[in-house]
Structures are given as C-alpha cells and as structure tokens.
C-alpha positions as CSV (number, residue, x, y, z in Angstrom):
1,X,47.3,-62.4,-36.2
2,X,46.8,-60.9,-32.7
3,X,46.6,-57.3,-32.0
4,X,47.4,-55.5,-28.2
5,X,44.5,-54.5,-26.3
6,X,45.0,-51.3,-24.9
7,X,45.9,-52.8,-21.5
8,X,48.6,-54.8,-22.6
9,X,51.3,-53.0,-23.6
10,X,51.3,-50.7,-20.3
11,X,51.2,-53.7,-18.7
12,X,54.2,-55.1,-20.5
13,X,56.0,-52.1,-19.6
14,X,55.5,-52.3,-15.9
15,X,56.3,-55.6,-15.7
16,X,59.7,-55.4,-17.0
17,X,60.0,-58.6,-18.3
18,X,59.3,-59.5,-21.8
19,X,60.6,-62.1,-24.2
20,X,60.3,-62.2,-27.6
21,X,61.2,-65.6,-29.8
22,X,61.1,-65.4,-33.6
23,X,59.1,-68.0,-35.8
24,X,61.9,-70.1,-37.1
25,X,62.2,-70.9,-40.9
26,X,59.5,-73.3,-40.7
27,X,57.4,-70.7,-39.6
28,X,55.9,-72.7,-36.7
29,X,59.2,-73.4,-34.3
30,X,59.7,-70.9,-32.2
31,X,63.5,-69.1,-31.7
32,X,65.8,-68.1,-28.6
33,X,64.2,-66.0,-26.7
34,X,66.0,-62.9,-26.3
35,X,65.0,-60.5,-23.2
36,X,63.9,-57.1,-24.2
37,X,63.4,-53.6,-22.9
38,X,60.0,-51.7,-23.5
39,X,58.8,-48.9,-22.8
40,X,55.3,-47.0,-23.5
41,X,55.3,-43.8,-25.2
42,X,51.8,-41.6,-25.7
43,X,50.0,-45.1,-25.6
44,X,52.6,-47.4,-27.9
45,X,54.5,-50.0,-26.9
46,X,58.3,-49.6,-28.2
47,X,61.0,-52.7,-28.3
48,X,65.1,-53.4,-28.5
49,X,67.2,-56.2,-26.8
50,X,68.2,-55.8,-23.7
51,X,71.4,-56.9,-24.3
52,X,71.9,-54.1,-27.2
53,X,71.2,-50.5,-25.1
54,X,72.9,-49.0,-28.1
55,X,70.2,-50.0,-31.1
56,X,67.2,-47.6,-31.6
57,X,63.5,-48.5,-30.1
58,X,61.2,-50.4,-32.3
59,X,57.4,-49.6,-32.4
60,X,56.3,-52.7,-30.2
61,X,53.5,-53.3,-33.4
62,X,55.7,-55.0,-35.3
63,X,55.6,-57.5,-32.0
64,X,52.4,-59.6,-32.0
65,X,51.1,-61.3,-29.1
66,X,52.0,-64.9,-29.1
67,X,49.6,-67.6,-31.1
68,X,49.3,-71.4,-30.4
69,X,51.1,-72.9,-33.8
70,X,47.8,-74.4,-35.9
C-alpha cells in the first residue's frame, strides 16, 4: 500500500479536484468515481463526497494513493 508524502495532500487540497473509486468486489476493478471535497487540517488530509455536504469529514488516511492492479 501507498502512503502520502507530505506534499501531496496540500496539494490535493489546492487543486480542488479529487476522485476517489473504490476496488470493486474483485478487489482489482475499480468503482464510480465519486468527486470529493478535501480539505487539510494541521497537516492531514480530510475526505466526504461532494455531493453529500451534510456527512462528517473523513481523515484522508483511510484514502491511499492509487496503485497499478498487479
């Protein structure tokens, strides 16, 4: 698994413009990407749907940067 450098996530957050796809079931496939909103707080990167203002943040470490299916 991937881990952020510190760069990344601030630069996620400037950018505005992030996707995240789930694996499907076969663990390989990716999902439908859903737009989301982050932001960076004290140096962490926090999540939700764009689409979904209402739900709580999500500590961006439970999002991994994107690996090429083996």
């Amino acid at each position: 698994m991937s881990t952020w450098d510190q760069a990344q996530p601030r630069a996620l957050a400037a950018a505005d413009d992030l996707h995240i796809s789930p694996y499907r079931e076969d663990g390989r496939t990716y999902g439908t990407p859903t737009w989301i909103r982050s932001v960076v707080v004290a140096g962490d990167l926090y999540v939700r749907p764009l689409q979904r203002p209402q739900l709580p943040l999500v500590p961006g470490g439970a999002v991994t940067p994107a690996e090429p299916a083996g």
